[in-house]
C-alpha positions as CSV (number, residue, x, y, z in Angstrom):
1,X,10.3,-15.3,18.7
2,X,7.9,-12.2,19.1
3,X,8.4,-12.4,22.5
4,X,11.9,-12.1,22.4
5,X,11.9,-8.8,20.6
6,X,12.0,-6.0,23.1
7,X,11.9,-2.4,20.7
8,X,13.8,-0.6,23.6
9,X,16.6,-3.0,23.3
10,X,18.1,-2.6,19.6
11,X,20.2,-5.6,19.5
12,X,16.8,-7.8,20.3
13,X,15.3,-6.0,17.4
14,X,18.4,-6.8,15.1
15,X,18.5,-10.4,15.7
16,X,14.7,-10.6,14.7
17,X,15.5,-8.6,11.8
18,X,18.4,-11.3,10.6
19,X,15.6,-13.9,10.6
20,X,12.7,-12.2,8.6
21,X,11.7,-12.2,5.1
22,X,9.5,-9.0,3.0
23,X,6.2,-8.8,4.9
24,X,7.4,-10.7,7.8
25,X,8.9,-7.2,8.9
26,X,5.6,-5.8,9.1
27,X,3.8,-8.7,10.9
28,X,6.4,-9.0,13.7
29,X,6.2,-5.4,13.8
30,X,2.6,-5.2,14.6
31,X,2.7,-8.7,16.5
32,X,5.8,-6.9,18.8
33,X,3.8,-3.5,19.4
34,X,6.4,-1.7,17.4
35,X,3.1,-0.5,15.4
36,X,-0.4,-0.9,14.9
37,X,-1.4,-1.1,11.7
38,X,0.1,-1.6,8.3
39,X,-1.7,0.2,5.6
40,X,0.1,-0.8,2.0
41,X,-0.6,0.1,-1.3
42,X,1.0,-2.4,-3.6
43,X,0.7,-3.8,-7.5
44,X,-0.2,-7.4,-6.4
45,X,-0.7,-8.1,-2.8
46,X,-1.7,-11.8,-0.8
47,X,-3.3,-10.2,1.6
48,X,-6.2,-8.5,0.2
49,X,-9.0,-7.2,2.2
50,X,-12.5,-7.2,0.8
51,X,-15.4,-4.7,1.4
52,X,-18.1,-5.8,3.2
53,X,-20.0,-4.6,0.0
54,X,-17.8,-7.0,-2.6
55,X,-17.8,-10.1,0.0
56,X,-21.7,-9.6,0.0
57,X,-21.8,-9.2,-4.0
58,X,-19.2,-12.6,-4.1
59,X,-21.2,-14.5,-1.4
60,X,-24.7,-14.4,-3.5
61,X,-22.4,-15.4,-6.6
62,X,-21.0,-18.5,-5.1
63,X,-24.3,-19.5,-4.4
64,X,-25.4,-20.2,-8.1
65,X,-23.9,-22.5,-10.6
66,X,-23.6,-22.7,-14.3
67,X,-26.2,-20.0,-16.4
68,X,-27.4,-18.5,-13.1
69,X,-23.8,-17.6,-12.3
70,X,-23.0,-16.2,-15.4
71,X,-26.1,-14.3,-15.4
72,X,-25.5,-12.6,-12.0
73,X,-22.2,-11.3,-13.0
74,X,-23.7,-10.4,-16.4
75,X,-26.5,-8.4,-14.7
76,X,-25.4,-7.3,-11.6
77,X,-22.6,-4.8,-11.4
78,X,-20.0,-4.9,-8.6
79,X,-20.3,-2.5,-5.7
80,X,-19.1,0.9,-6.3
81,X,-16.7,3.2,-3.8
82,X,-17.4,4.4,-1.3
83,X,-17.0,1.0,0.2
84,X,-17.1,-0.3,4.0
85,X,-14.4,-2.7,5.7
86,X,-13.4,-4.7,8.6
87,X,-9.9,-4.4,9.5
88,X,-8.5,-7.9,9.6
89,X,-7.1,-9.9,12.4
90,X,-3.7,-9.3,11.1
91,X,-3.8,-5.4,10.8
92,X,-2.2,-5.4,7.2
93,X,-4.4,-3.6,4.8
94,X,-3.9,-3.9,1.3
95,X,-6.8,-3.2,-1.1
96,X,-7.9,-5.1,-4.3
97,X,-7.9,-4.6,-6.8
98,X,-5.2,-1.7,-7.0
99,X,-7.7,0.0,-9.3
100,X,-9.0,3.3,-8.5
101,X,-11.9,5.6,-9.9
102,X,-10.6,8.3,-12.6
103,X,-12.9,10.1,-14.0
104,X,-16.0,8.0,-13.2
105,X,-13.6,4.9,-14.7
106,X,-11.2,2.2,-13.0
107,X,-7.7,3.1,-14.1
108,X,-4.8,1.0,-13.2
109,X,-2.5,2.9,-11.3
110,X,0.9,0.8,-12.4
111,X,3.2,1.1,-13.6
112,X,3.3,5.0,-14.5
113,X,0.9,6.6,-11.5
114,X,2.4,5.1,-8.6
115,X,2.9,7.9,-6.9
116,X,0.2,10.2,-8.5
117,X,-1.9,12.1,-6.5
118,X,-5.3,11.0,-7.9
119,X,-4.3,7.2,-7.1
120,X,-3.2,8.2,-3.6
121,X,-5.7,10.2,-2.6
122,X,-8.0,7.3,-3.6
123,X,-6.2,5.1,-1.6
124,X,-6.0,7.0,1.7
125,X,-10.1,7.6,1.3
126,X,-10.3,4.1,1.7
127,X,-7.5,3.7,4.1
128,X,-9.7,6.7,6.3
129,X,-12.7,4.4,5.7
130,X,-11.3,1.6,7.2
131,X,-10.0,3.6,10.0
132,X,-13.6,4.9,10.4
133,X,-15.1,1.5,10.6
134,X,-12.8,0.3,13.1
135,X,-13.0,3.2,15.2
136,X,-9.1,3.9,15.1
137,X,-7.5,6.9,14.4
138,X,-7.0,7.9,10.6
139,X,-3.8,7.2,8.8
140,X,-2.5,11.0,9.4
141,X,-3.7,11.8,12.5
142,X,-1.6,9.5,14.2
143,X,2.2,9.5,14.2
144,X,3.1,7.1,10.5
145,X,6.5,5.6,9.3
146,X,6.4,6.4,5.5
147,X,8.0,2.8,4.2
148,X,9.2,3.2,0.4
149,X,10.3,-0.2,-1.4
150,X,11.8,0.4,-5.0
151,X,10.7,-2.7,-6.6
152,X,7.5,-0.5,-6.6
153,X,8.8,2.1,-9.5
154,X,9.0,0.0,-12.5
155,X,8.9,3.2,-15.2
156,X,10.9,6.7,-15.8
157,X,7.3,8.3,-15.0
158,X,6.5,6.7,-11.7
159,X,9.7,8.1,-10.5
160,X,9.0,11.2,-11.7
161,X,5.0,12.2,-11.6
162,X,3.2,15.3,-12.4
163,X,1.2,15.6,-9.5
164,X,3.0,14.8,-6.3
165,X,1.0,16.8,-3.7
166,X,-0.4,14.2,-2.1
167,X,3.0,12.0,-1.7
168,X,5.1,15.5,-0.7
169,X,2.5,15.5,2.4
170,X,2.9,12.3,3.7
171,X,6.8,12.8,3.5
172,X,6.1,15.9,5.5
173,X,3.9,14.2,8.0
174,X,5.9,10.9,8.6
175,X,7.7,10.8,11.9
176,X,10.0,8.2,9.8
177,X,10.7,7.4,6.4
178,X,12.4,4.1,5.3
179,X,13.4,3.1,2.2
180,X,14.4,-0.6,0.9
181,X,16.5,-1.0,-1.6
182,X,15.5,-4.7,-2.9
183,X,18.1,-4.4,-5.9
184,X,17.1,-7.8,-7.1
185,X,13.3,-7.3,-7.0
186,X,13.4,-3.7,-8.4
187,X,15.6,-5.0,-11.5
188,X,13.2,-7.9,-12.0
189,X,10.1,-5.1,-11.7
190,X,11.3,-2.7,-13.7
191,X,9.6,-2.6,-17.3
192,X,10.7,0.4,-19.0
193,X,13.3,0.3,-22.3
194,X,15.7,2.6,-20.6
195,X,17.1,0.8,-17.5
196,X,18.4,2.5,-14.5
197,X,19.9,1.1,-11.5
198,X,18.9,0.8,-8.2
199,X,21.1,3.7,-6.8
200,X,19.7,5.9,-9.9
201,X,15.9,5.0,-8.5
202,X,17.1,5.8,-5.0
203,X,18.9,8.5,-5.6
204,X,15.8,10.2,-7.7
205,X,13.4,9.0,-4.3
206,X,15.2,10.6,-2.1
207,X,15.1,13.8,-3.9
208,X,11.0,13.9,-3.5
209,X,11.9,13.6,0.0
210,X,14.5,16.4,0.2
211,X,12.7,18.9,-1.9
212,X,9.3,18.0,0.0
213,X,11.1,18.8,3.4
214,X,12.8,21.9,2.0
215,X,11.6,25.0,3.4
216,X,11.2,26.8,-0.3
């Protein structure tokens, strides 16, 4: 099937399309050379990568059993950022926990801070770390597609954050943005009293793009 997908020849591209389902875009994607690597930030993810740091800090507790175990975890505290990492086989990065260091604290980012810059920009240090690791080029100094699923805004506030520096520069620096829709998942996702639709969501997304490409 990879094989038969040919990215100069769109109708190749569109039956392969037809016959995939949520990350298996991304996989045939990379498997097909359309890209390299997939760096997602997500709430829950299956596809977690682990620091060399935290696999070490799991290996030595799945070596004891019982009191010993619970001791380690008791009196030894997990590795702290800045972390190291391989880049998996796959080339889909997605980091777990989504939890990221606020003011010398882990703060979940979800379901208001999505889009923050604090949580970004924590994410793209490790994204850059990785990059750095595996000797590639960084996320942003290579040409990106900025991919933008809905079922990812489940509040009023992560639609709408204070601090969108960070998000505005990656719009500006994608060679491509893409947006999925997802009406099901985002109406399934979405957690807040005061329910929008899926147009609303898309409609308020696509004005962070506009204003971020605007010239003023």
């Amino acid at each position: 099937m990879i094989k038969a997908i040919d990215p100069a020849d769109e109708s190749s591209v569109e039956r392969a399309v037809t016959r995939l389902r949520n990350d298996e875009h991304i996989d045939a994607a990379i498997r097909a050379g359309v890209i390299d690597i997939a760096f997602i930030i997500a709430e829950q993810n299956q596809r977690a990568v682990k620091s060399r740091e935290d696999y070490e800090y799991f290996r030595k507790a799945d070596a004891l059993e019982g009191v010993e175990k619970h001791l380690y975890f008791k009196q030894v505290s997990r590795p702290q950022p800045p972390m190291h990492y391989d880049l998996p086989e796959h080339r889909m990065v997605a980091l777990d926990p989504p939890r990221y260091l606020r003011a010398g604290e882990l703060t979940e980012p979800w379901p208001d801070r999505v889009l923050e810059s604090d949580h970004l920009e924590d994410r793209l240090r490790s994204f850059d770390q990785i990059c750095i690791d595996a000797n590639v080029p960084r996320l942003v100094d290579a040409p990106y597609v900025l991919d933008l699923d809905l079922d990812a805004f489940n509040t009023h506030k992560a639609l709408d954050p204070e601090d969108s520096k960070t998000f505005r520069s990656l719009i500006r620096g994608a060679c491509g943005i893409t947006i999925a829709r997802e009406p099901e998942c985002f109406s399934s996702c979405w957690s807040d009293d005061s329910a929008i639709t899926v147009d609303d969501a898309l409609e308020r997304v696509l004005a962070h793009v506009e204003k971020a490409q605007s010239p003023t």
